[in-house]
C-alpha positions as a LaTeX table, in Angstrom:
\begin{tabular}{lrrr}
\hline
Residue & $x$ (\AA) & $y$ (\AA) & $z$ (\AA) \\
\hline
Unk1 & $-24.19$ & $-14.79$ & 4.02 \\
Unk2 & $-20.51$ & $-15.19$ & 5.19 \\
Unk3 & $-17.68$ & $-13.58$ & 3.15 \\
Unk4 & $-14.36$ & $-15.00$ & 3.97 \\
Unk5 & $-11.30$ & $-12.55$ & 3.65 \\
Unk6 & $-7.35$ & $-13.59$ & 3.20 \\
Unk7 & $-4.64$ & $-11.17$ & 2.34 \\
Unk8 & $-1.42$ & $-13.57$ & 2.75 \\
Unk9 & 1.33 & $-15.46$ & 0.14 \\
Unk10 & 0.33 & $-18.36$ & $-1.85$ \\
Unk11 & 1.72 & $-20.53$ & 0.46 \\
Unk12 & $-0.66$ & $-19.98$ & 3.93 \\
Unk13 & $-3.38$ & $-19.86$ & 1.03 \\
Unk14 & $-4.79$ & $-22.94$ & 1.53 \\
Unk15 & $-4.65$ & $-22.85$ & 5.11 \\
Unk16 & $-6.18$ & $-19.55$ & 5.13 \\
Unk17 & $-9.31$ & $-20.74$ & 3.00 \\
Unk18 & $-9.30$ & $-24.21$ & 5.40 \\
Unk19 & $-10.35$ & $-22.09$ & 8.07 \\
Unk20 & $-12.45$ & $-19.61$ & 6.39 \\
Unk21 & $-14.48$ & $-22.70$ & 5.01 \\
Unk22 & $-14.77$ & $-24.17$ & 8.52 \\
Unk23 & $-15.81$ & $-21.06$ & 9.94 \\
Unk24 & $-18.88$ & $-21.10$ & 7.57 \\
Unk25 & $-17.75$ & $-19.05$ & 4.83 \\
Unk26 & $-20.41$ & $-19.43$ & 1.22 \\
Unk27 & $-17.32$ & $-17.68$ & $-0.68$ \\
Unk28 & $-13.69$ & $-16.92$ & $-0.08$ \\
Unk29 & $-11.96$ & $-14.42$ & $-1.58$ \\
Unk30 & $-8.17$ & $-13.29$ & $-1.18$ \\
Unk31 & $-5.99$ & $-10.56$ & $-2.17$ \\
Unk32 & $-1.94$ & $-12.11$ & $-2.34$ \\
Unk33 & 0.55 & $-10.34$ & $-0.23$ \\
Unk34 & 2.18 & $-6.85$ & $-1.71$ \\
Unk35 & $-0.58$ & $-6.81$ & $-4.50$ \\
Unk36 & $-3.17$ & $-4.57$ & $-2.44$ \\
Unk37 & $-6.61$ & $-5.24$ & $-1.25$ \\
Unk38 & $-8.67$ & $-5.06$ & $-4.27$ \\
Unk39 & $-10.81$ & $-8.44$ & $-3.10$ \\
Unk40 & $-11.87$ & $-6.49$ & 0.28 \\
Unk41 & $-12.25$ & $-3.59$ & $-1.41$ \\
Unk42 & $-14.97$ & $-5.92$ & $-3.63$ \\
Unk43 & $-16.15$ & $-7.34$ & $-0.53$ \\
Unk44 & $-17.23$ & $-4.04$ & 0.58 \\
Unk45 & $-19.45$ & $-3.10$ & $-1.82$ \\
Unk46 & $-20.98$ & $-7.08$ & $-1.68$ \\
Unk47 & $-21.74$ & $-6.94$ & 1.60 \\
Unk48 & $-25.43$ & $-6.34$ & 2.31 \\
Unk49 & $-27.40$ & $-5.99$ & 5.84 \\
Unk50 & $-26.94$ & $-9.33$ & 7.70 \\
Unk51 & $-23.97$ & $-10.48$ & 6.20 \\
Unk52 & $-20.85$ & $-11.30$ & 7.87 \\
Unk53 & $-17.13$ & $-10.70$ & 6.62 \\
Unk54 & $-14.72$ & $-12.84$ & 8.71 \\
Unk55 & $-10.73$ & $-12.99$ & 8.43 \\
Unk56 & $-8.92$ & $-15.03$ & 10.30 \\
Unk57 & $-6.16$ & $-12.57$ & 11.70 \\
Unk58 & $-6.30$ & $-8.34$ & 12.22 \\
Unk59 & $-3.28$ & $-8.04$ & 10.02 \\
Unk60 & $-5.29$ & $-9.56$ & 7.40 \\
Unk61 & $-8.43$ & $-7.17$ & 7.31 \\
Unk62 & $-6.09$ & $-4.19$ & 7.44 \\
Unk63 & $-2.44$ & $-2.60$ & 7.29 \\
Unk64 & $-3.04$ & $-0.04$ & 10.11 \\
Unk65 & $-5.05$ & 1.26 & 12.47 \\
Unk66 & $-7.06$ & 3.82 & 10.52 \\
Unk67 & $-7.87$ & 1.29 & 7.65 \\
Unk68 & $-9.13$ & $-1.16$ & 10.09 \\
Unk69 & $-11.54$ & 1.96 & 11.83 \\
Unk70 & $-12.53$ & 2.76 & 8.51 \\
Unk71 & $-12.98$ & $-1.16$ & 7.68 \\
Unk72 & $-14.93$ & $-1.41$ & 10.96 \\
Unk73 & $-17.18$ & 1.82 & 9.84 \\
Unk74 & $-17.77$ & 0.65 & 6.80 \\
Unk75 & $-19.42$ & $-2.69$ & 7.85 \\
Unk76 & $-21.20$ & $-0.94$ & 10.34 \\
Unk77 & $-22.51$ & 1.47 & 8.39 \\
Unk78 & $-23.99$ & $-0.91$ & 5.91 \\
Unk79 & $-25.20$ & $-3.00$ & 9.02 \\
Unk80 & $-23.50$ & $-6.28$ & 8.65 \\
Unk81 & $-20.61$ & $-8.28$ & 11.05 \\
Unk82 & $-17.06$ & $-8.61$ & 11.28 \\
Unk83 & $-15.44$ & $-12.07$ & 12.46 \\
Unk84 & $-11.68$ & $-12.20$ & 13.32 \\
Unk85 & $-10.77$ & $-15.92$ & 13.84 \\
Unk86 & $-7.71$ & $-16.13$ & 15.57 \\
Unk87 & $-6.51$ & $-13.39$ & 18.39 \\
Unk88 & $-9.83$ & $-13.59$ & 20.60 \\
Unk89 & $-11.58$ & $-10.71$ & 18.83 \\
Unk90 & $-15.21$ & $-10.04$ & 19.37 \\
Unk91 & $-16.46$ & $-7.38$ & 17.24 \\
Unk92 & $-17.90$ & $-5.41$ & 20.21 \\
Unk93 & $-13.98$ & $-5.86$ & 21.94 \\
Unk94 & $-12.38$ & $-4.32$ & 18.54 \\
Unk95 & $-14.84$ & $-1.68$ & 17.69 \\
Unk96 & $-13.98$ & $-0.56$ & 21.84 \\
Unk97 & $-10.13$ & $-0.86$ & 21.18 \\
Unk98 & $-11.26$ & 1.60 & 18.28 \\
Unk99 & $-12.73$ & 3.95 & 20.08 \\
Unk100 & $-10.20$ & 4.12 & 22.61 \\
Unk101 & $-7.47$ & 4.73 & 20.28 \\
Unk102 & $-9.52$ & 7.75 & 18.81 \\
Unk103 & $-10.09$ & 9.12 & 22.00 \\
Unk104 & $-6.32$ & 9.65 & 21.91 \\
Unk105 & $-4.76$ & 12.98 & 20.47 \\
Unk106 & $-2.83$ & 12.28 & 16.85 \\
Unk107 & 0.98 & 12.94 & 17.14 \\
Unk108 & 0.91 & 15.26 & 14.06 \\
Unk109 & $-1.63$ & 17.71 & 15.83 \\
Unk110 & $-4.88$ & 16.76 & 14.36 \\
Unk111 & $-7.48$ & 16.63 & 17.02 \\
Unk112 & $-8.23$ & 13.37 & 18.85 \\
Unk113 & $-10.56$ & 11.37 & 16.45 \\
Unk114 & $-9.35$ & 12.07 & 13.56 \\
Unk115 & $-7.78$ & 9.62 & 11.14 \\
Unk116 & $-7.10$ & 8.75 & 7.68 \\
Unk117 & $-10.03$ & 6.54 & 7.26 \\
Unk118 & $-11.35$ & 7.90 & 3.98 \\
Unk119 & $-13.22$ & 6.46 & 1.32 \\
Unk120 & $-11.34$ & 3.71 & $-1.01$ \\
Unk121 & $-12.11$ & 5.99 & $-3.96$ \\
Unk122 & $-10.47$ & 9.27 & $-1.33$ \\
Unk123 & $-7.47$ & 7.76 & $-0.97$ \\
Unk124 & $-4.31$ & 8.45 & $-2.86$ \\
Unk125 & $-2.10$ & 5.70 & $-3.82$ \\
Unk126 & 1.30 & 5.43 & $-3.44$ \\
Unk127 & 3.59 & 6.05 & $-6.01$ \\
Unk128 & 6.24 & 2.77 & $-7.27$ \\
Unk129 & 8.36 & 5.43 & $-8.93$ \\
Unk130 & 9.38 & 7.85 & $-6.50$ \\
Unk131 & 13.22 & 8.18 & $-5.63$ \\
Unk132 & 13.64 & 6.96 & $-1.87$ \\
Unk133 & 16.33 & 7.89 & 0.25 \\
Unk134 & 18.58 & 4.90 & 0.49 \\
Unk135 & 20.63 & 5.42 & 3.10 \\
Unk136 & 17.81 & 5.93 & 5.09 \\
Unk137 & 15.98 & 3.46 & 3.98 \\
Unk138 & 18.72 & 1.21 & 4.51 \\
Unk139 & 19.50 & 2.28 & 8.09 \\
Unk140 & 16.21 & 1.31 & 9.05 \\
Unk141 & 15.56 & $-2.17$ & 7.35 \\
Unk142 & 19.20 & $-2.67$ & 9.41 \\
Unk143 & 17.25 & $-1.09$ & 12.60 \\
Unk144 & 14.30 & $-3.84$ & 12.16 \\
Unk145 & 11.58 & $-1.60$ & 10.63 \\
Unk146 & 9.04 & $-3.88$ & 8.49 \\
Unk147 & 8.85 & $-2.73$ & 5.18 \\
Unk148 & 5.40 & $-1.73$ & 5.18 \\
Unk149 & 5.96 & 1.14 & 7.46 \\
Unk150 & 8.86 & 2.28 & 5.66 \\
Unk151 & 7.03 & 2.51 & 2.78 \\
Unk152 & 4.29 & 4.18 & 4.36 \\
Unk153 & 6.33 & 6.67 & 5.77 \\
Unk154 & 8.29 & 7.36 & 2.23 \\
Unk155 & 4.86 & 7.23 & 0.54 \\
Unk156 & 6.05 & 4.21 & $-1.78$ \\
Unk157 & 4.64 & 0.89 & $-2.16$ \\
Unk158 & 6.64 & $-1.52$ & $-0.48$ \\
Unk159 & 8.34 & $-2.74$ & $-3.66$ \\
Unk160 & 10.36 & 0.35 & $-4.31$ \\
Unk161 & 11.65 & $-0.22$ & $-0.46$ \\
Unk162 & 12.11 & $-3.82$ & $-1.32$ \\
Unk163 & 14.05 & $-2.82$ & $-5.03$ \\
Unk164 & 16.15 & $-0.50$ & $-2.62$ \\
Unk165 & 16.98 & $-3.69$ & $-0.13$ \\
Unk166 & 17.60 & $-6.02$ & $-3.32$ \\
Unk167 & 20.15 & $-3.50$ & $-5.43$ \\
Unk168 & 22.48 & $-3.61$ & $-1.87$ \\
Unk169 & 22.14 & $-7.20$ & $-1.05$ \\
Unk170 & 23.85 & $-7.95$ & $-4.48$ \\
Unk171 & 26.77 & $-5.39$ & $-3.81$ \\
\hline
\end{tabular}
C-alpha cells in the first residue's frame, strides 16, 4: 500500500494531496505546518513490509538531517519504501547521502556516526515556555536564520521564537 505524507500550511494542502493522489497514494495524511509531525509519526507504526511512504519534498519527511536518518531507518527496518517526489531522490541516492554524512565527524565531538536519531517515544520535546534570549534571538531573525533552527538551537518550539519576533514588530 502507498501512504502519502504532507507537512505544509493549509494553503499548498491541496496541491500537496494532488500529487500524492497521482503518485498512487490509497491514503493521505498531513500534519499542518508548526503543529509537529504526529501524522508521520502514525504513519510509522502503519507501515507494514511492502508498503511505501512517499512525500513529495525532503523538507516535508523531516526537519533535519538526523530525523530524516532516523526516518530512513525506521522504514528500513520495518522493510518497506520511501518515495520523495520532487528533488530527483531515489531511495538508494538518499539512504547514500546518509551514509556519507555519518561518515563525517559531529562538530560537538561525538564520534562520526552518531546522531540524534532516537526513538519518537526517546525524544524530548521542546519546551513553549522557556525564556529566550531576545536580543539574540532578534539579531539572528535580522541575520536571516529560519526560525526553525533558532528554535532548535534555544530548545523552544518555533512559536516562542515567533512570540519573540511578533512582541518587536508591534514596538
Amino acid at each position: 500500500m502507498k501512504i502519502g505524507y504532507t507537512y505544509c500550511s493549509a494553503a499548498a494542502l491541496d496541491e500537496n494531496t494532488t500529487a500524492l493522489m497521482d503518485a498512487g497514494c490509497e491514503r493521505v495524511l498531513h500534519d499542518s505546518l508548526g503543529q509537529g509531525r504526529v501524522s508521520l509519526a502514525a504513519i510509522r507504526h502503519l507501515l507494514r513490509a511492502g508498503d511505501t511512504l512517499v512525500v513529495p519534498t525532503v523538507p516535508q519527511a523531516a526537519d533535519s538531517v538526523q530525523a530524516l536518518d532516523a526516518l530512513v531507518r525506521d522504514i528500513s527496518t520495518m522493510d518497506a519504501d520511501l518515495t520523495i517526489l520532487a528533488d530527483g531522490w531515489t531511495p538508494e541516492a538518499l539512504v547514500h547521502a546518509l551514509a556519507v554524512l555519518r561518515s563525517f565527524p559531529m562538530p560537538d565531538g561525538r564520534p562520526a556516526g552518531a546522531c540524534d536519531a532516537a526513538p519518537i517515544a526517546a525524544r524530548r520535546r521542546r519546551r513553549s515556555s522557556q525564556t529566550v534570549p531576545e536580543d539574540e534571538v532578534l539579531r539572528r531573525l535580522n541575520a536571516g536564520d529560519k526560525v526553525n533552527a533558532i528554535a532548535r538551537d534555544f530548545d523552544v518550539t518555533w512559536a516562542a521564537i515567533d512570540r519573540v519576533r511578533k512582541r518587536h514588530q508591534s514596538t
